[in-house]
FITORPA-940953 format. One record per residue (C-alpha): x, y, z. Coordinates in steps of 0.25 Angstrom, whole numbers, padded with zeros to 4 digits, always signed. Last residue first. Example, Ala and Ser with C-alpha at 12.3 -4.5 7.8 and 13.67 -1.06 7.14 Angstrom:
<vokols>
+0055-0004+0029+0049-0018+0031
</vokols>
This chain:
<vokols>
+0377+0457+0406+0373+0443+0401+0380+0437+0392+0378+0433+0379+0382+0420+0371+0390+0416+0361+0400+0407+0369+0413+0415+0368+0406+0429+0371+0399+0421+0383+0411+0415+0389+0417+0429+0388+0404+0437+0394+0404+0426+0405+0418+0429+0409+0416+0445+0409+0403+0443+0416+0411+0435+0428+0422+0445+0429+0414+0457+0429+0404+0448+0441+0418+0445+0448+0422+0459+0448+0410+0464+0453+0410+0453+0465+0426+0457+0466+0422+0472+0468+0409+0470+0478+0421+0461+0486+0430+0473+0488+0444+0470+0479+0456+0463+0481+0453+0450+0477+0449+0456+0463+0463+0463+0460+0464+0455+0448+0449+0459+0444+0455+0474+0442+0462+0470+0431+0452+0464+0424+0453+0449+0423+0453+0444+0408+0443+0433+0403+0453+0424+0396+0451+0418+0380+0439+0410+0378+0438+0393+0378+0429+0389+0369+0422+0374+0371+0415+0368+0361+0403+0359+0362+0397+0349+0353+0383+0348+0349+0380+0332+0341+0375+0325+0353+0367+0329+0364+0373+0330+0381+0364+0323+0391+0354+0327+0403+0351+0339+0396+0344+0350+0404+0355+0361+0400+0359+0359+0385+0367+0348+0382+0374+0350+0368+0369+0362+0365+0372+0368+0378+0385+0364+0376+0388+0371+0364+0399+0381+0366+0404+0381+0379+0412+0394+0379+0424+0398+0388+0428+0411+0393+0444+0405+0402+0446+0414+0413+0461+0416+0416+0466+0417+0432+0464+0427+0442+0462+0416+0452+0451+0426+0461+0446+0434+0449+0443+0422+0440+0438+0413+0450+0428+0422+0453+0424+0426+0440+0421+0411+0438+0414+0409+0449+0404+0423+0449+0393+0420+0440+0394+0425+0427+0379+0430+0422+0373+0420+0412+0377+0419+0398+0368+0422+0388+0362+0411+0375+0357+0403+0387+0364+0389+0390+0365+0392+0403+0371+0383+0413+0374+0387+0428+0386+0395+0433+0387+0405+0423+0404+0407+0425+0405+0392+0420+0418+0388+0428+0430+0379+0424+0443+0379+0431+0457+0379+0428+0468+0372+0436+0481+0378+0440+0481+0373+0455+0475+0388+0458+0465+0386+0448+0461+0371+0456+0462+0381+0467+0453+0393+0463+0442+0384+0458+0441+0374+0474+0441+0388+0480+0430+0393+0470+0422+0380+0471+0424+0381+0488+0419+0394+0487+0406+0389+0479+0404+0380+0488+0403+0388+0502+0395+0398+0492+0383+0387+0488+0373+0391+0480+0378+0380+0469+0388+0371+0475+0402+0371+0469+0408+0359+0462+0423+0360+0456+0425+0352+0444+0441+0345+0445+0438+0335+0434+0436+0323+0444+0425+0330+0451+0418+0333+0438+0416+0320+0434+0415+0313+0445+0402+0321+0447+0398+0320+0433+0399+0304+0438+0393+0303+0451+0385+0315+0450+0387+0325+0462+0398+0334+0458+0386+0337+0445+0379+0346+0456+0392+0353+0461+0390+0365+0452+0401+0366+0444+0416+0371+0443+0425+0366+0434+0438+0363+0436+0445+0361+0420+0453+0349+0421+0468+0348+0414+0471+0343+0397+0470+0358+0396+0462+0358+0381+0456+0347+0383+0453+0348+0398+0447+0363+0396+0438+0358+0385+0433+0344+0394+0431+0354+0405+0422+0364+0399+0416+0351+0390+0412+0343+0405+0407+0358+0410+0400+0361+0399+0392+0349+0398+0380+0353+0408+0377+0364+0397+0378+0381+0394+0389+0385+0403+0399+0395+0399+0414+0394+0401+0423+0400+0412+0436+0393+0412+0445+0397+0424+0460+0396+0421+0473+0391+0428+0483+0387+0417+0484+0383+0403+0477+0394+0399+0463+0391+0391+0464+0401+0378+0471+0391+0371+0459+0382+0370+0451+0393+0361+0442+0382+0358+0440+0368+0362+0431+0357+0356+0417+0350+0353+0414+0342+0363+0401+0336+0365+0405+0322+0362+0418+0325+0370+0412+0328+0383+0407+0313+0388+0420+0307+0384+0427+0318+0387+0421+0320+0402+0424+0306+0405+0438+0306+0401+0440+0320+0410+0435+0313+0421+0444+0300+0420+0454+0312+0417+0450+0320+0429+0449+0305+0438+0464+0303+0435+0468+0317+0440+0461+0317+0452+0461+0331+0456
</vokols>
């Protein structure tokens, strides 16, 4: 990573960010290591205000993986390339390995990274079934995942908005660690229908946190 572009990045992120942003809580429950933050996702902003929380509390870049659409913008594009964001195409497995490699390794170099376990927006009262990255990651790295809730982006840029509204602000809440089970550290050696079980457990546990910290329900 190009360190002087993350920080012209991160700059540009704060200033557009900062209007909105109404603070960090429960920041001693972010390691200083290694982590995978798993937040919900209710608003095109989340991301920006997932990154900027992490990036104030850490002082380091939050990887976050999104669809590769906004990669193609010149300026979101810059954007999220220059903070570490890891583009993955929708429907496509050849890309979606290459996400989950490109996640283990920034991990494995001691970074963290950034996930929204429901995969698209939903600013529904219930949370949408996990789907299986953040899991994944989780059971392959063995590494602490960090239940976070987005309070108020959805007011202030509810999905089909081209800009943000003055006057709501959003807070970020960062929740304690989703344990692993102790059969989960043996998931590389079990049968694959045991892992795809353990990583749909895994996935609703997550999303059950981020929901219990957000307000909302969950779907069982």
């Amino acid at each position: 990573m190009a360190w002087k572009s993350y920080y012209l990045a991160a700059g540009v992120i704060s200033t557009v960010a900062l209007p909105f942003f109404d603070g960090v809580e429960n920041a001693g429950n972010l390691p200083d290591g290694p982590c995978i933050v798993a937040a919900n996702h209710s608003s095109f902003l989340d991301g920006p205000l997932l990154a900027l929380a992490y990036c104030r509390v850490r002082l380091k870049p939050l990887h976050m993986i999104a669809y590769e659409e906004p990669f193609h913008h010149p300026l979101m594009g810059w954007i999220l390339r220059s903070g570490g964001a890891i583009p993955f195409r929708r429907g496509d497995r050849a890309s979606q390995a290459k996400m989950l490699a490109t996640a283990l390794g920034w991990m494995k170099a001691g970074e963290a990274v950034g996930i929204f376990p429901e995969g698209h927006i939903n600013p529904r009262p219930r949370m949408n079934r996990a789907r299986p990255g953040a899991a994944l990651l989780a059971l392959e790295t063995r590494l602490p995942i960090i239940p976070t809730a987005i309070i108020g982006s959805s007011e202030v840029m509810p999905p089909g908005k081209r800009l943000p509204r003055l006057g709501p602000r959003v807070k970020v809440h960062f929740g304690r660690p989703v344990p692993l089970m102790d059969k989960e550290y043996l998931y590389r050696r079990l049968p694959k229908d045991e892992r795809a079980q353990m990583i749909k457990n895994l996935g609703h546990r997550i999303v059950r946190a981020i929901g219990m910290l957000s307000g909302r329900e969950v779907k069982e």
